[in-house]
C-alpha positions as CSV (number, residue, x, y, z in Angstrom):
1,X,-34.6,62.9,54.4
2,X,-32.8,65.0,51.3
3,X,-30.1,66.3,53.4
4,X,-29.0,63.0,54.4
5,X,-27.1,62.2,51.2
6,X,-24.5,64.8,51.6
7,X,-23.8,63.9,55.4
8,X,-20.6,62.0,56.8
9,X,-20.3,58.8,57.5
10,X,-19.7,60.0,61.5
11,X,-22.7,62.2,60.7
12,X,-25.0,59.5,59.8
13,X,-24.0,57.3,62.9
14,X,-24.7,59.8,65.1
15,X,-28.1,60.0,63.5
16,X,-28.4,56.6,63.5
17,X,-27.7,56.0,67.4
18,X,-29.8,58.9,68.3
19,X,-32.7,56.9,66.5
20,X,-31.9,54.0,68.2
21,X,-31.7,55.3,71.5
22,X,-35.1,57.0,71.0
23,X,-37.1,53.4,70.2
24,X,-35.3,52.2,73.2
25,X,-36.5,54.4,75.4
26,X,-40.0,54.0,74.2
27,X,-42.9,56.0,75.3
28,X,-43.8,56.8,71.9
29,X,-46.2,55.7,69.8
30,X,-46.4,53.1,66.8
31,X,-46.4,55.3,64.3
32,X,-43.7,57.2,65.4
33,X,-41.7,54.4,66.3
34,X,-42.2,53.1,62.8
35,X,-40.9,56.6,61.3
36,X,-38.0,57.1,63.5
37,X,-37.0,52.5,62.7
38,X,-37.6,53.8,58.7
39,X,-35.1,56.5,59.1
40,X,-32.9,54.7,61.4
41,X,-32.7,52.0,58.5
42,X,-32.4,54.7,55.9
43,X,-29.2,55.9,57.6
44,X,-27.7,52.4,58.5
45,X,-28.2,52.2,54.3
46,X,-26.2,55.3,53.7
47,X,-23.6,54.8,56.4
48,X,-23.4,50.8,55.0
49,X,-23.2,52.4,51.3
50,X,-20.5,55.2,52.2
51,X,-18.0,52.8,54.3
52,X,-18.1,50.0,51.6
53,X,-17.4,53.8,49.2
54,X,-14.5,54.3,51.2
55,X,-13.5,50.5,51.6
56,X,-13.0,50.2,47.9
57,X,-11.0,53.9,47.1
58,X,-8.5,52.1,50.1
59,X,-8.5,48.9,47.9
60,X,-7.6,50.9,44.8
61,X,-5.0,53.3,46.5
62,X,-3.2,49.7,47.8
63,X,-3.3,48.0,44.7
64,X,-1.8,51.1,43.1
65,X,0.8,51.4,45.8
66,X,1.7,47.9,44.9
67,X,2.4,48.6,41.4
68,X,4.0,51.6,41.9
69,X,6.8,49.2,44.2
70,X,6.4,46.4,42.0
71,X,7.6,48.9,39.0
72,X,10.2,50.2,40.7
73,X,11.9,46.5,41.7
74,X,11.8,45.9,38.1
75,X,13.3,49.0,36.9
């Protein structure tokens, strides 16, 4: 998957639960099941990768805040 770099986070879930929903409906065989559970895992990696992204800019725009209000009660 190239593409799958530059997609969303709400892009990569979708993915993710369309891959999921695929291997539980079955009816395919191994080897396809075991391509659609790689790229499933290779999504959940992404998605993982970009929340804990996002998680940490949210950290650093709070701690910022806090100085910014901690500077000001001293000034």
């Amino acid at each position: 998957m190239d593409d799958s770099d530059n997609l969303t986070f709400e892009q990569l879930m979708a993915r993710l639960e369309k891959y999921v929903l695929q291997l539980e409906e079955g009816g395919i065989s191994l080897d396809k099941a075991a391509e659609l559970y790689e790229e499933a895992m290779e999504m959940a990696t992404l998605a993982s990768s970009k929340l804990s992204d996002a998680e940490l800019r949210i950290t650093n725009i709070k701690e910022k805040y806090t100085e910014s209000l901690d500077s000001d009660v001293d000034a």
